[in-house]
C-alpha positions as CSV (number, residue, x, y, z in Angstrom):
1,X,9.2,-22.0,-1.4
2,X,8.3,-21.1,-5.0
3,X,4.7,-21.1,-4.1
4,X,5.4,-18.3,-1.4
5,X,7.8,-16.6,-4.4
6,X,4.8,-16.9,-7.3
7,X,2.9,-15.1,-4.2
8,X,4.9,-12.6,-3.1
9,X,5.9,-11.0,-6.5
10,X,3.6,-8.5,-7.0
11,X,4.2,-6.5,-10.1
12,X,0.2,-5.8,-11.7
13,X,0.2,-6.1,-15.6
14,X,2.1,-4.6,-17.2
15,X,2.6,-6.3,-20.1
16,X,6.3,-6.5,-19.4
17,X,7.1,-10.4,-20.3
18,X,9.5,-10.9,-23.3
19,X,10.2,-6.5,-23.7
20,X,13.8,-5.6,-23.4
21,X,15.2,-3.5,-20.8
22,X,18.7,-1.4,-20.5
23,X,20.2,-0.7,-17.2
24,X,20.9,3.3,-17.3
25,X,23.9,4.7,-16.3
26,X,23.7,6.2,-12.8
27,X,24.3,9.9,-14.2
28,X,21.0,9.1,-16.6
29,X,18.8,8.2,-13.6
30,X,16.4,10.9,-12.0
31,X,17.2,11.1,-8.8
32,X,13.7,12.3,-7.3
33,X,12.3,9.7,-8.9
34,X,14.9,7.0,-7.5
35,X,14.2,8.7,-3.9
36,X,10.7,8.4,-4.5
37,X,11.0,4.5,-5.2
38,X,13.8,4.1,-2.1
39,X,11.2,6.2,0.1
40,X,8.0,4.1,-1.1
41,X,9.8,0.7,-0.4
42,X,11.4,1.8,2.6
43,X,7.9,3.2,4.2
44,X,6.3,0.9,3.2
45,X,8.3,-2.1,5.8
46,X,8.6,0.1,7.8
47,X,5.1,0.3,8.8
48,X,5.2,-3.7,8.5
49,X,7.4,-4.0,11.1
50,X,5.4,-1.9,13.4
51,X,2.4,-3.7,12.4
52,X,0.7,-1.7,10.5
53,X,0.0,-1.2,6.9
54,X,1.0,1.0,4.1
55,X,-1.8,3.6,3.1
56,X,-1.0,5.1,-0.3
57,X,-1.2,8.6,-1.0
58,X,-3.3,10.3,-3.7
59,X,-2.1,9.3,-7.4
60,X,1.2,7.8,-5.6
61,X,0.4,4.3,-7.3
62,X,-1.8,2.9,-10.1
63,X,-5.1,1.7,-9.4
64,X,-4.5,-1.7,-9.8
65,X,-1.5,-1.8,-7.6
66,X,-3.6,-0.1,-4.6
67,X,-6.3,-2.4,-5.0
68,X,-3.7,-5.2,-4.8
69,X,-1.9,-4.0,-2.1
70,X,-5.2,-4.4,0.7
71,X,-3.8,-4.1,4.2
72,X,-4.8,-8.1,4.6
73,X,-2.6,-8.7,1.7
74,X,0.1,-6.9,2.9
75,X,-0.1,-8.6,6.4
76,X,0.5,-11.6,4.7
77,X,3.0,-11.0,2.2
78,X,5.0,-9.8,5.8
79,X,4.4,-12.4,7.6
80,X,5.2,-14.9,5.0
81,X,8.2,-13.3,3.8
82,X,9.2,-12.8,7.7
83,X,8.5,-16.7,8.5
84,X,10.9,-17.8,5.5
85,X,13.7,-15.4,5.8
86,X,13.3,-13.3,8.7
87,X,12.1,-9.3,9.6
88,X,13.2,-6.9,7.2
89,X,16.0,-5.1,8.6
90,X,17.7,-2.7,5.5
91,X,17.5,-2.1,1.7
92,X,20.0,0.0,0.1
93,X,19.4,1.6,-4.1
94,X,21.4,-1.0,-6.5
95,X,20.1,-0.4,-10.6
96,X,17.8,1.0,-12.5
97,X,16.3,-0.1,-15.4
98,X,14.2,0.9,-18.3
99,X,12.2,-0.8,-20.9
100,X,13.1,-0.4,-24.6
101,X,9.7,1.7,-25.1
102,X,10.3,4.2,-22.2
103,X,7.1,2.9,-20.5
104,X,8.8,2.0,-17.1
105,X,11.6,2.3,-14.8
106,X,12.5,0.1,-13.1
107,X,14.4,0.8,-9.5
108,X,16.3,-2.5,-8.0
109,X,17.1,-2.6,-4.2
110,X,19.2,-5.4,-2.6
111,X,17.5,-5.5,0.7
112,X,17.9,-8.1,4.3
113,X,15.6,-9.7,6.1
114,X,16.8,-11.9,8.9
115,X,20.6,-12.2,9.1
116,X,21.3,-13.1,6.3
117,X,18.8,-13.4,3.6
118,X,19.4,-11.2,0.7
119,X,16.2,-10.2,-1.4
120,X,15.6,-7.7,-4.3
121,X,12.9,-5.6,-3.7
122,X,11.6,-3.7,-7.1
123,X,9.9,-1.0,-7.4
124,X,8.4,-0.4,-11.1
125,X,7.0,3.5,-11.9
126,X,5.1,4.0,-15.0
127,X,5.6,6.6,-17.6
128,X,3.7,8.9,-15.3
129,X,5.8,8.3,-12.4
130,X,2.9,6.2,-10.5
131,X,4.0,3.0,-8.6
132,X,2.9,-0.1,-11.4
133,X,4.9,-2.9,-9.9
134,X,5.9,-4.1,-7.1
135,X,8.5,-7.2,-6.3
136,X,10.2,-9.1,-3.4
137,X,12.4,-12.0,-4.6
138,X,16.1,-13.2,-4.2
139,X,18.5,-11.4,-5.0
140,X,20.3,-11.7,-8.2
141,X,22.9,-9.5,-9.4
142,X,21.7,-8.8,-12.9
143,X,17.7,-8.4,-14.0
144,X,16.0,-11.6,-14.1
């Protein structure tokens, strides 16, 4: 299990170990932004359920996250994560974060997959809005 966990977190460096985040008050969050990040993470099972893959749009996500994120990888991430815990059914918006430098945001959504298998997916933008981090794990109620 922690082998398929090391594998399916995803986030492409950043630099973020050891920095100190805040979560932001829901009135101090952008909201297109937040949509943005609900909207990528939501397209982007969607098109694993139906077998496919996501394609990224222009300048929608760092370079080293789209090299990552190869169709073959993100068939098996899916099916992985699918095996252990079941097809992704929902997420819904939870937090968002922000490191002390105002570098990144980070957007936390408390998703299931199966029946009852509660995972955070997180989606990390950049100071210039780009996807830079991507994460599936268990949930947890607080940033970990």
């Amino acid at each position: 299990m922690k082998t398929l966990l090391s594998g399916l977190l995803l986030l492409m460096s950043l630099g973020l170990s050891g920095q100190d985040f805040k979560k932001l008050d829901e009135k101090n969050v952008d909201s297109k932004q937040k949509e943005f990040a609900r909207k990528f993470a939501s397209d982007y099972f969607s098109r694993q359920i139906s077998e496919g893959t996501y394609q990224f749009k222009n300048d929608e996500a760092t370079d080293d996250i789209v090299k990552f994120l190869t169709p073959e990888k993100q068939k098996e991430v899916y099916s992985q994560l699918k095996s252990s815990f079941g097809a992704y059914k929902s997420l819904d918006y939870s937090q968002t974060w922000m490191d002390s430098n105002s570098k990144v945001i980070i957007y936390r959504f408390k998703s299931l997959f199966g029946d009852s298998n509660h995972m955070e997916i997180r989606v990390v933008l950049n100071d210039k809005g780009k996807i830079a981090g991507f994460f599936i794990k268990p949930w947890a109620e607080t940033l970990q």
